[in-house]
C-alpha positions as CSV (number, residue, x, y, z in Angstrom):
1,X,66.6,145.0,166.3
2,X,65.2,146.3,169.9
3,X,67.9,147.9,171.9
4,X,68.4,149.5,175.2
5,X,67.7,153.1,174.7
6,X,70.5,155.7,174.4
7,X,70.7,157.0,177.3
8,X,71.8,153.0,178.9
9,X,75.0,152.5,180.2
10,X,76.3,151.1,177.5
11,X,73.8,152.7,175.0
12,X,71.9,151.0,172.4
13,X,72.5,147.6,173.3
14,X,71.0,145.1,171.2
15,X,68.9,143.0,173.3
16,X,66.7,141.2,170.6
17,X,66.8,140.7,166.6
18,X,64.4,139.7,164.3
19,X,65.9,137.2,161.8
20,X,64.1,135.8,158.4
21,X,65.6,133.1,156.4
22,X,64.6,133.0,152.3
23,X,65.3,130.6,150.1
24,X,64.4,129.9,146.5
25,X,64.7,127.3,143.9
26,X,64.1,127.1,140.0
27,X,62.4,123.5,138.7
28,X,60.6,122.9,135.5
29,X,60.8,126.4,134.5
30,X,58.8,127.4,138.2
31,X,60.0,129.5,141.3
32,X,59.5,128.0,144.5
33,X,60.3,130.1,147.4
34,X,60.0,129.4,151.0
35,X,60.9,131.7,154.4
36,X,61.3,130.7,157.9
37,X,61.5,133.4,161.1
38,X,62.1,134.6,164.4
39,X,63.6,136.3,167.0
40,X,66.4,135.6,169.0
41,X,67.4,137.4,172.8
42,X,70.4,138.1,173.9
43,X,72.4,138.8,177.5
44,X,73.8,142.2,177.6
45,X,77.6,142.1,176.6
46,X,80.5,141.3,178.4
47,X,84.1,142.3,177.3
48,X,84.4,143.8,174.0
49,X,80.9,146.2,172.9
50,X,80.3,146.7,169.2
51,X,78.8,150.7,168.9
52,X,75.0,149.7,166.8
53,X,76.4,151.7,164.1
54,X,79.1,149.8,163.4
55,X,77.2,145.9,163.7
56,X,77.5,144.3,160.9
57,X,75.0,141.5,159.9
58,X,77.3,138.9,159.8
59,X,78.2,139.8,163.2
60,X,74.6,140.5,164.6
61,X,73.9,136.6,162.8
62,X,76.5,134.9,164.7
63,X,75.1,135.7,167.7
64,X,71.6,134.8,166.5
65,X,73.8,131.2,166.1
66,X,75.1,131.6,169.4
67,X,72.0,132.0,171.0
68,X,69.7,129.2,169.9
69,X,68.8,129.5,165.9
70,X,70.3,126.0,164.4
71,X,71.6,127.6,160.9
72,X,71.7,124.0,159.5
73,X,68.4,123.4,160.8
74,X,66.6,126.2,160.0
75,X,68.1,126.2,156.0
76,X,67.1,122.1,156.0
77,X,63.4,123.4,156.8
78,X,63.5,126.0,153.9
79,X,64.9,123.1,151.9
80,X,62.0,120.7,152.8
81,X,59.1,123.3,152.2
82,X,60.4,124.2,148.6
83,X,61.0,120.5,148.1
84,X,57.3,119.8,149.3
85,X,55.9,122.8,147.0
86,X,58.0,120.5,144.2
87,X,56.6,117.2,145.7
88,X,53.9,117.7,147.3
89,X,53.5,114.9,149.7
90,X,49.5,115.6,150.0
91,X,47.5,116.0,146.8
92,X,44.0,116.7,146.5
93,X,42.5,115.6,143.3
94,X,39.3,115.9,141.8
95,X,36.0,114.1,143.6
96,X,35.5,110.9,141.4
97,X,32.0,111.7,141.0
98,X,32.6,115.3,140.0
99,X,31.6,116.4,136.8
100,X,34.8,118.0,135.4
101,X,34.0,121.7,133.6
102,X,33.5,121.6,129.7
């Protein structure tokens, strides 16, 4: 996370977090895995200020959601590539001409 620096008024504000989204998935005895990221701003606080010592993910996360990431979205893309490493929808076989290796 970037913050203000300590010495801001209020100090060590969080102004932008990184955010990486992993999923994996076991099929015919293979692990697919697949990752989607970014970074999310946010306005300096109003109200209430959570000290950065005391953030907690699930906190820092929600505003992430509040601020533009589509959770559902982003976990259907992670979804889709591991379902594509399953399926692939391209393939690229052999060139019919090719001799294959003895």
């Amino acid at each position: 996370m970037q913050t203000t620096p300590t010495t801001a008024t209020p100090p060590e504000t969080v102004i932008t977090a990184g955010w990486r989204c992993n999923g994996a998935e076991t099929a015919n005895s293979v692990n697919y895995t697949a990752t989607n990221y970014g970074s999310t701003s946010f306005p300096m606080p109003e109200g209430t200020f959570t000290p950065y010592d005391q953030l907690t993910q699930a906190q820092v996360l929600g505003w992430c959601y509040a601020n533009g990431v589509d959770q559902a979205a982003v976990e259907a893309s992670i979804q889709a590539q591991i379902d594509d490493e399953i399926n692939p929808p391209v393939v690229t076989p052999p060139l019919p001409w090719a001799v294959p290796a003895a």
